[in-house]
Structure formats: structure tokens, C-alpha cells
N, C-alpha and C positions, 0 to 999 in steps of 0.2 A: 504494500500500500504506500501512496506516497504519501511524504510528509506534509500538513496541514500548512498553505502558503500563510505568512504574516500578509498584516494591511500594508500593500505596496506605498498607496499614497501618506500613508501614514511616516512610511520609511522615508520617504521622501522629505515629508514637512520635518522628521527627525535630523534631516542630514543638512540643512537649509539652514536648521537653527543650531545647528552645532558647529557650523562655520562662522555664522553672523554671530553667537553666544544673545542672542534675541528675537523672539518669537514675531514683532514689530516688523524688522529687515527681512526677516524672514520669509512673512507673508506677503513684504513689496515685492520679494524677489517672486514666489508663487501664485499673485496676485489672490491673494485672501486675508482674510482677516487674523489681526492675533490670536483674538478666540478662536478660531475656526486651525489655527495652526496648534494651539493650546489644546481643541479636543482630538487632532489627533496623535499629538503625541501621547496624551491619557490613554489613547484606543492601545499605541503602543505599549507604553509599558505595563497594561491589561494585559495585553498577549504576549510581552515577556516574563510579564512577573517579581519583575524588579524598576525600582526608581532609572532613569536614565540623566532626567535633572535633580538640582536641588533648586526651589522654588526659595528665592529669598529675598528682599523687599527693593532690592536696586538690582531684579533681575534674576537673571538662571546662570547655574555654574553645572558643570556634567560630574556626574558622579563617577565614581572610577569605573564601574562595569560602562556606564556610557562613555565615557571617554575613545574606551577600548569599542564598545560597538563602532561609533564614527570613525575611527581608522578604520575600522575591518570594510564598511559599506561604501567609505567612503572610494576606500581602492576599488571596490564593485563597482560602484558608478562611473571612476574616472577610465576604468576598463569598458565598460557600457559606452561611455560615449565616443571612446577615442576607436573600439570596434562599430558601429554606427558611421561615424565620420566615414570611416576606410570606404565600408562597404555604400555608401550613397555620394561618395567623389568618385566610385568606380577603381578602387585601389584593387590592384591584383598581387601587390607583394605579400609573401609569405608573413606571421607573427611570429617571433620566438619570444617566450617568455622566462625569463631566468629570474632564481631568484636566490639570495645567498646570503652567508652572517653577515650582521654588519659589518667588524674590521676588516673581511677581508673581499668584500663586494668595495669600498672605500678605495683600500690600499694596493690592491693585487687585480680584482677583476675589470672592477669601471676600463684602465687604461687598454687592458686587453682587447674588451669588447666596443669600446673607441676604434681602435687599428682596426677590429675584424669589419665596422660599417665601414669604414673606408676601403678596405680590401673586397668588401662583396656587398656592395650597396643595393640590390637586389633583395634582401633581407630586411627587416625589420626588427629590431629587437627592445623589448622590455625587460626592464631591470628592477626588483625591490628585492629592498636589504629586511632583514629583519635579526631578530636575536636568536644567537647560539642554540637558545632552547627551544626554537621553532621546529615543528615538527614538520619533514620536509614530505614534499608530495601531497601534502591535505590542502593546498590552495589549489592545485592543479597546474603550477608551473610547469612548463614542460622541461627545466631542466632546473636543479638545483645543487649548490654548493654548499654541505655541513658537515663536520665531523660525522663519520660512519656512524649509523645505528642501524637497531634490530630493524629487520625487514621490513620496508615500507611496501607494501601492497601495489604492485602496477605499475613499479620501481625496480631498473638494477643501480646498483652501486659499485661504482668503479674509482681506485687511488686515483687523485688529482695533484695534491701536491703535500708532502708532509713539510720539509725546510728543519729549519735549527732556531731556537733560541740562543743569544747571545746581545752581550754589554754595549750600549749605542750611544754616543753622547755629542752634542754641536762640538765642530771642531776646535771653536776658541777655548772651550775648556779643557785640551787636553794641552794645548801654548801653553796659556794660564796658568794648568797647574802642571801640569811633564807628566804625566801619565805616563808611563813607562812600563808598570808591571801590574798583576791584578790586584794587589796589595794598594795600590796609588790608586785607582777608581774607589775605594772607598774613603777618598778623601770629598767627593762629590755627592749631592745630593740626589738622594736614590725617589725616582717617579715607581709608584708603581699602580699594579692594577687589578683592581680587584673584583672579576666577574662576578654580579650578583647569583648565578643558578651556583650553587655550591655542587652540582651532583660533577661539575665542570672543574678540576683542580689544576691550571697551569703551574707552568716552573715561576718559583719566586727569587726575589735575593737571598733567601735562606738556602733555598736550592742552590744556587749561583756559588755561594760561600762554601758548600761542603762539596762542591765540581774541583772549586778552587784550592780547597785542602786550606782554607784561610781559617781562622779561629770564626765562630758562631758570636762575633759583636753587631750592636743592635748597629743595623744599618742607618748616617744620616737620614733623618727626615727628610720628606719631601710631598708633593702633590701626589693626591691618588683618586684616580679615574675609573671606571664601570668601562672603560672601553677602551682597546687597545689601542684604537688610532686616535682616541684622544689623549692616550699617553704618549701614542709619537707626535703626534701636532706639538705638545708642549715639549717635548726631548729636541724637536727642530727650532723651538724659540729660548734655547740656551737652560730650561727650567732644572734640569739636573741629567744625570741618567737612567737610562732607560733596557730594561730586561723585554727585545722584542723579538719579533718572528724576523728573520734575514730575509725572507721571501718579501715582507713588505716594506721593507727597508730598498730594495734595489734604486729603484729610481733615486729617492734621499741621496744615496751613497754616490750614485755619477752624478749627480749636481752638487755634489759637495756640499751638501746641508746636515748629513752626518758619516761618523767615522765609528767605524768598529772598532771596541776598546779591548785590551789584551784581557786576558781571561777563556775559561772554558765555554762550549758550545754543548746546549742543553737539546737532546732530541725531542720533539714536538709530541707530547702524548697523543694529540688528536689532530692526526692527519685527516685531511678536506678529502673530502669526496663527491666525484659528481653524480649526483642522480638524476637518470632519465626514463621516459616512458620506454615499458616494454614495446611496443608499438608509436616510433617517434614519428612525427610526419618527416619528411626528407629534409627540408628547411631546419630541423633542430637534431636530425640527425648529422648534418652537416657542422651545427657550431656545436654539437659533443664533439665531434672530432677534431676540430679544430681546437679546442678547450683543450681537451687532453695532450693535445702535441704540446701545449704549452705548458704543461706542469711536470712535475720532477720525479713524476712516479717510476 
């Protein structure tokens, strides 16, 4: 049996006012009334079953399950319209839809799949990132980038790219201070990062220190981030150093924005992996293969 559809219009006056954060703008934009945008979102969250606003005197604030709905719909609709568009200008290029962790859709993929539109502009491709702990294949991407797991349904999983951890820091501070040996980056302030999914344990500076055979001193202080590439963005504006993946360091490193500092080189517990449909159309089975020529597996 299929599943009961939700009030479409209703989803609509939902997504309208979670952009605008106002049922007023809302209704300019839907041509209705606040009220009228006001009872459907009631209709809504009737047939969710939970709050999606918080009703409060200078307005509406989304509640964290709503928050997280208008991301989810909101990507539905901008896929709705941007498939609409295609098909009524007469577009016959292929979609491919990828979709990958954040750090490494940021720092590793984006530039890749730049070069690959320029090399086969005949393609079309979509890109979201999301977190580590997104479960891959349940959006319907046709290709996706995540740490291996247990069997996604409709999915194989093939190595993409494992790489190394190791010690990164802007080159002035290695002048500055003569870094020379692993012993001498712990004169520098240590960034680091600390993934919220705990089930997710990368290598730390404690890890770094017993690679190093260094004594277990508490590492300087420094800036700590939920995300790798915001802990390289700050490692490339001099904030201190940085314990990163080498693989997304490449580019940094031939611009000279950073330098690989002496010390041990950490294997990557959770090597990327790309997933694609058992049955891919040709179009994305073309940029798997292209993907995989490009990673280190």
C-alpha cells in the first residue's frame, strides 16, 4: 500500500514561510493571506504530529524538527524546479547527482567535478554535501561519497580514496618558529576537530604524540571546529596547526598556503567510498569512473 501523501499545499505554505521566517511575506509571495498560510501550516503539523514553528509575539522561529524539515523539502523543491526548468526549455543533457561528506565534497570533490564539466560538458551535475553520519543512498543520489558502511540496498561500494593524516601549519610559522623536528610543532598552537557523531573516532594530537614516541603533554591550546575544512580554512589563516587528511590539503600545498610539518603520518581509519546505483544510467556511470581514476585506491 502506498504511503498516505501529506497536504502538498500545505508543504508548500510550510517552505514559503521558513524562508521568509513570516507567514505575512509568505502569503505575498503565495498570494494568500497570513491566516490562510497560518491554517495550513496547522493542517501541517496535524499531519506530522509535531510543532514545526514556535509561535511567539514578534513572530515565528522553526523549531529544530522544523528546521531540519525545510532543509530536507527545501532541497525537494529546488530539485523540482531546477528538473521542470530542464524539461520545458527542452534540455536533453543527462543529471548526475552526487552527493558527499561535507569536508570532503568542500576540499577534495567540488575541484574535481569543476575539471570533469569542463572536460564533458554534455553532463550535468548536482552536488550536496551533507554530514558524515548521513546515511548514503536514502536521498536517491545517484552517486555518493562516505566512509564505507553496512550494505546500503540498491548500492555497491567501491574504495575511492583513503590518504594519511598528518601535521599542516601556514608556512610563516614554521620561519617564525624553525620547526625542524616533531618535538618543535608542539611549540605551536594545536587547531583541532572535533566531529560531533562520536560513533566517528578520527586521529587526534594525542594520536599524533604516541606516532611521535613524544611524551603525552597536554597539547597548546587552540581553536576547535565540528569540521575539518573549517579547521583547515583556519590552519591556512596562520591560527595554529592542524592534524589533516593530505588528500585535502593538495591544492593548499602547491599554492603555498601550507607546509607539511615533520612528524608521523596517521592512516585514515575511514576510507571514502563511492556509492553507486546497481543499475546506473550511462551518464553517472561514466562520472563513477571517472571518480575512481581519480582517487588513490
Amino acid at each position: 500500500m502506498p504511503h498516505p501523501a501529506p497536504p502538498l499545499a500545505a508543504i508548500r505554505a510550510f517552505d514559503a514561510c521558513a524562508r521568509h521566517m513570516s507567514m505575512a511575506r509568505a502569503g505575498q509571495e503565495l498570494h494568500l493571506s497570513a491566516a490562510a498560510v497560518s491554517h495550513q501550516i496547522k493542517l501541517l503539523e496535524h499531519w506530522m504530529g509535531y510543532a514545526l514553528f514556535e509561535r511567539l509575539a514578534r513572530g515565528v522561529v522553526l523549531t529544530d524538527a522544523g528546521r531540519d524539515y525545510a532543509t530536507r523539502i527545501h532541497e525537494v523543491f529546488d530539485r523540482l524546479l531546477s528538473t521542470t526548468h530542464e524539461l520545458r526549455a527542452g534540455a536533453r543533457k543527462p543529471v548526475v547527482h552526487v552527493r558527499a561528506q561535507l569536508s570532503l565534497a568542500s576540499l577534495w570533490l567540488l575541484p574535481k567535478l569543476v575539471q570533469f564539466g569542463k572536460d564533458c560538458p554534455d553532463i550535468d551535475l548536482r552536488l550536496t554535501a551533507d554530514r558524515i553520519d548521513d546515511i548514503p543512498g536514502e536521498h536517491g543520489a545517484d552517486l555518493s561519497i562516505y566512509p564505507q558502511r553496512k550494505d546500503v540496498r540498491g548500492y555497491r561500494q567501491e574504495p575511492l580514496l583513503a590518504s594519511h593524516y598528518a601535521a599542516f601549519a601556514a608556512p610563516q610559522w614554521v620561519a617564525t618558529h624553525d620547526i625542524q623536528t616533531p618535538a618543535d610543532v608542539l611549540t605551536l598552537p594545536m587547531l583541532h576537530t572535533r566531529v560531533i557523531d562520536r560513533s566517528f573516532r578520527f586521529p587526534s594530537w594525542e594520536d599524533w604524540l604516541v606516532a611521535a614516541k613524544l611524551p603525552q603533554t597536554e597539547p597548546v591550546a587552540g581553536l576547535q571546529t565540528s569540521l575539518f575544512h573549517l579547521t583547515q580554512a583556519a590552519c591556512e589563516q596562520s591560527a595554529g596547526a592542524a592534524l589533516l587528511l593530505a588528500a585535502y590539503c593538495k591544492h593548499a600545498l602547491a599554492q603555498g598556503v601550507l607546509v607539511q610539518l615533520p612528524g608521523p603520518e596517521i592512516t585514515n581509519p575511514y576510507p571514502f567510498h563511492l556509492l553507486s546505483k546497481n543499475t546506473p544510467s550511462s551518464a553517472a556511470a561514466q562520472v563513477r569512473e571517472w571518480l575512481l581514476s581519480q582517487g588513490d585506491h
